[in-house]
N, CA and C atoms as a LAMMPS dump frame, in Angstrom:
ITEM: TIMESTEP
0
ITEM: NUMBER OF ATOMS
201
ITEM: BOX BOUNDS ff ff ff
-5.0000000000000000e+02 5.0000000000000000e+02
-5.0000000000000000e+02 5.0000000000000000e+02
-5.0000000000000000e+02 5.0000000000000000e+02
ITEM: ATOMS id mol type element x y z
1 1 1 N 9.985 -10.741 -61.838
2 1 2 C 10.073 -10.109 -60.555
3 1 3 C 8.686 -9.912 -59.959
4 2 1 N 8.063 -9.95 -58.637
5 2 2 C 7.246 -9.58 -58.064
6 2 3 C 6.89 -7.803 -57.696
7 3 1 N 6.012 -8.301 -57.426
8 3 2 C 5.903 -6.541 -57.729
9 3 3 C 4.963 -6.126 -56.382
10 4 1 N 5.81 -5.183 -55.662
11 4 2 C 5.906 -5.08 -54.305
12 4 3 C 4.667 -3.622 -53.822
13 5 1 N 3.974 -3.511 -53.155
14 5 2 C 2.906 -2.359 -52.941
15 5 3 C 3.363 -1.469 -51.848
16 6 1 N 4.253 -0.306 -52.189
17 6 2 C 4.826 0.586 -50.867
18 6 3 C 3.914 1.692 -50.792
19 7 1 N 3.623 1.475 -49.636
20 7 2 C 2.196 2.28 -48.663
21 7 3 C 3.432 3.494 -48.181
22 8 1 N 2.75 4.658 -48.074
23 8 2 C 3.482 6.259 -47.851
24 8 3 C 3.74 5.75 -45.824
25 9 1 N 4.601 6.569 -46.039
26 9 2 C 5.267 6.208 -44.42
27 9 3 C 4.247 7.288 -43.282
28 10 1 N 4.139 6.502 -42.134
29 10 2 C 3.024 7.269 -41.176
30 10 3 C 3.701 8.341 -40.706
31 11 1 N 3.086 9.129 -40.295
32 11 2 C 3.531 10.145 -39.441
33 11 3 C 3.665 9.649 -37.685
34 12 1 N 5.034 9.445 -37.468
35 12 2 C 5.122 8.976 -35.596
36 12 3 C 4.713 9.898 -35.156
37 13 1 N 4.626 10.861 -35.217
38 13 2 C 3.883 12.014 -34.187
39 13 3 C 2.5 12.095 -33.474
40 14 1 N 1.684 10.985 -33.915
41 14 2 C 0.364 10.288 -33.41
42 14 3 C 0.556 9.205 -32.414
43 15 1 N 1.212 9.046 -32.763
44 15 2 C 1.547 7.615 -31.218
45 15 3 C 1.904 7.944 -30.211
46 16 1 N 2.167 8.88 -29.345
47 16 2 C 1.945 9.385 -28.012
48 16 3 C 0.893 9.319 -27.188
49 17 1 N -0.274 8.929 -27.862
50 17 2 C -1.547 8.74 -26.909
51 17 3 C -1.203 7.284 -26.793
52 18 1 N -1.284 6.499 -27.774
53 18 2 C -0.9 4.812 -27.202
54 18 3 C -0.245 4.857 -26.16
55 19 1 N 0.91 5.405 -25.889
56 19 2 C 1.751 5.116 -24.967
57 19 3 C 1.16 5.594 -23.36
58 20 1 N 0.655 6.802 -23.725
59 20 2 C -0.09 7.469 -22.618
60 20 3 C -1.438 6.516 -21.868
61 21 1 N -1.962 5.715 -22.944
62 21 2 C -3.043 4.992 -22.17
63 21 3 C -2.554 3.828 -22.131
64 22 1 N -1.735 3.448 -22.314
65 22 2 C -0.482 2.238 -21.711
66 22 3 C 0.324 2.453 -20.323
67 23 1 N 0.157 3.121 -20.301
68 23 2 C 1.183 3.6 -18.819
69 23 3 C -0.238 3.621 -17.976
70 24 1 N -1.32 4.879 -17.958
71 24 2 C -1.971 5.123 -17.002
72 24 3 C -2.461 3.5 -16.74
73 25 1 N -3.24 2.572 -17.927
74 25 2 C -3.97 1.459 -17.73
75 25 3 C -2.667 0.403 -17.131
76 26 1 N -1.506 0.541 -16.719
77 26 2 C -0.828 -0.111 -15.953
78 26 3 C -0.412 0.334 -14.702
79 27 1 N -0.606 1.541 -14.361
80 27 2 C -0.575 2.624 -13.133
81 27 3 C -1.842 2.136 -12.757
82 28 1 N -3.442 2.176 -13.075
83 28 2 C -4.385 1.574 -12.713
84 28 3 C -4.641 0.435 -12.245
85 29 1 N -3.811 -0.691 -12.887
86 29 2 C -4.032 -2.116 -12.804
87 29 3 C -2.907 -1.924 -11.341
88 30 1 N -1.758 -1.257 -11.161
89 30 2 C -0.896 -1.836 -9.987
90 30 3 C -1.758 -1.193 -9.092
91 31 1 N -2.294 -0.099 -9.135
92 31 2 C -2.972 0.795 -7.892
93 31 3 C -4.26 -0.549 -7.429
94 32 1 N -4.986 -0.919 -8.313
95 32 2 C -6.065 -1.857 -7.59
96 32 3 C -5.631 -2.896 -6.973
97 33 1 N -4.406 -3.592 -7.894
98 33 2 C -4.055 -4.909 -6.765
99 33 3 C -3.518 -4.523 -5.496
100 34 1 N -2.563 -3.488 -5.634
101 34 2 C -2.599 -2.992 -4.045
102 34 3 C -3.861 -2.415 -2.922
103 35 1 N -4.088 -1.762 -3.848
104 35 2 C -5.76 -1.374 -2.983
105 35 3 C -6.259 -2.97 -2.053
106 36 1 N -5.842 -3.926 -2.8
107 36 2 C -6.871 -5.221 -2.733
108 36 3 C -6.053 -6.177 -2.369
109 37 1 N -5.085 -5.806 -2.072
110 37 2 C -4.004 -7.171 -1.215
111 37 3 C -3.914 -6.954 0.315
112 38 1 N -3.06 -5.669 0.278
113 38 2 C -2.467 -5.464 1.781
114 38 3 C -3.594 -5.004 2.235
115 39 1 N -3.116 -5.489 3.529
116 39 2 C -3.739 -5.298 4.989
117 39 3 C -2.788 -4.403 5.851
118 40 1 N -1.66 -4.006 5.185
119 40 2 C -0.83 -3.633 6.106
120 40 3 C -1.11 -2.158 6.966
121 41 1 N -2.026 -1.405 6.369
122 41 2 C -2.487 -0.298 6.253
123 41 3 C -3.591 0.373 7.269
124 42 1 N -3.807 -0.717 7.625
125 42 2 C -5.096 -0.73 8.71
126 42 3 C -4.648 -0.966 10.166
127 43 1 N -5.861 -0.015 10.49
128 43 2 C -4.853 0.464 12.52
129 43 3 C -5.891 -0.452 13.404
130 44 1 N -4.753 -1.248 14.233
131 44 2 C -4.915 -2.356 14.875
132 44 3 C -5.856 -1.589 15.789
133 45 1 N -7.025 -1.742 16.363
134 45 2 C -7.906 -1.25 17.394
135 45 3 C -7.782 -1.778 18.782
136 46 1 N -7.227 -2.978 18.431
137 46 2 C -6.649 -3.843 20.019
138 46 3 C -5.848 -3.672 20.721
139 47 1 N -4.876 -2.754 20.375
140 47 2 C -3.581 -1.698 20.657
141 47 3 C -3.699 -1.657 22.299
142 48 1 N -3.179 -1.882 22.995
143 48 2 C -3.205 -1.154 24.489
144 48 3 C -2.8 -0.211 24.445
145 49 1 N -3.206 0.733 25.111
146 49 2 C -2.56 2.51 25.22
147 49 3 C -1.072 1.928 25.948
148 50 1 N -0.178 3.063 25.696
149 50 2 C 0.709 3.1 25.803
150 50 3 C 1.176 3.424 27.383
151 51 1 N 2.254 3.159 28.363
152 51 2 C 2.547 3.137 29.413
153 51 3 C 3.206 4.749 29.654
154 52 1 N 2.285 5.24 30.631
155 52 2 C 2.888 6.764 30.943
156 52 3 C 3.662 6.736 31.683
157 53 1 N 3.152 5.993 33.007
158 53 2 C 4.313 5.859 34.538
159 53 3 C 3.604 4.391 34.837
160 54 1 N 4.601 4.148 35.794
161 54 2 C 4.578 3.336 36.356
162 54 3 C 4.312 3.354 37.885
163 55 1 N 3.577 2.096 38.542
164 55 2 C 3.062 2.728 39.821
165 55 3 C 4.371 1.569 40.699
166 56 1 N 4.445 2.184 41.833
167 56 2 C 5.163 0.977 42.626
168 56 3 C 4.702 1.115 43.634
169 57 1 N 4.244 -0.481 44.002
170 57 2 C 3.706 -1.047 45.356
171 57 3 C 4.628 -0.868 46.7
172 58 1 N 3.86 -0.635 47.67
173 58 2 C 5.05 -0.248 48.982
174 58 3 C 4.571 -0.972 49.581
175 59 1 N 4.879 -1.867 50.678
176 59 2 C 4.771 -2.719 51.423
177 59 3 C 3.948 -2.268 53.205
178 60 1 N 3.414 -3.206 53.304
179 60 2 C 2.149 -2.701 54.471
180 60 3 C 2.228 -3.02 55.689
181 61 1 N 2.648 -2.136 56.651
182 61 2 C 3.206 -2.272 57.722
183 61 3 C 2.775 -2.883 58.389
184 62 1 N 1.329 -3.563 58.319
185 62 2 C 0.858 -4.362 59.165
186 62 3 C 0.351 -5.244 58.115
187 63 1 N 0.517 -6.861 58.575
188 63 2 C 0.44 -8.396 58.116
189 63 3 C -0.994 -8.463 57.859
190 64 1 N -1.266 -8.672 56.645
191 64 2 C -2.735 -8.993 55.877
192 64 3 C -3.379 -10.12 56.95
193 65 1 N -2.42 -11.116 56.998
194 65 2 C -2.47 -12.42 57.558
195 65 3 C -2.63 -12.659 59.004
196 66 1 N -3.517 -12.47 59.739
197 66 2 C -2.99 -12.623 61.226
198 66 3 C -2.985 -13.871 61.648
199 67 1 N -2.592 -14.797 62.786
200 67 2 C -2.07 -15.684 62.963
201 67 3 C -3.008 -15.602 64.631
């Protein structure tokens, strides 16, 4: 028969930090590619202001044009 070497069993109660710097370092990695993709986020400066009223032209009782 072979003769087998059984190592004492770990305590799981230490592995909560792995997991913890597994999550944040993938919370990090999605936060930068977004930081660094979109554009969507940024305010157009070319914008025309927005329409308050409107004016209406009235017609001129006397002919621009004379003849």
């Amino acid at each position: 028969m072979a003769q087998l070497d059984v190592e004492p069993k770990k305590d799981k109660n230490n592995d909560w930090w792995k997991w913890l710097l597994g999550i944040l370092a993938a919370i990090i990695i999605i936060w930068v590619i977004l930081e660094n993709t979109g554009d969507d986020d940024d305010i157009i400066e070319d914008e025309p202001d927005p329409i308050t009223a409107i004016e209406h032209n009235t017609l001129l009782t006397t002919p621009v044009f004379e003849v």
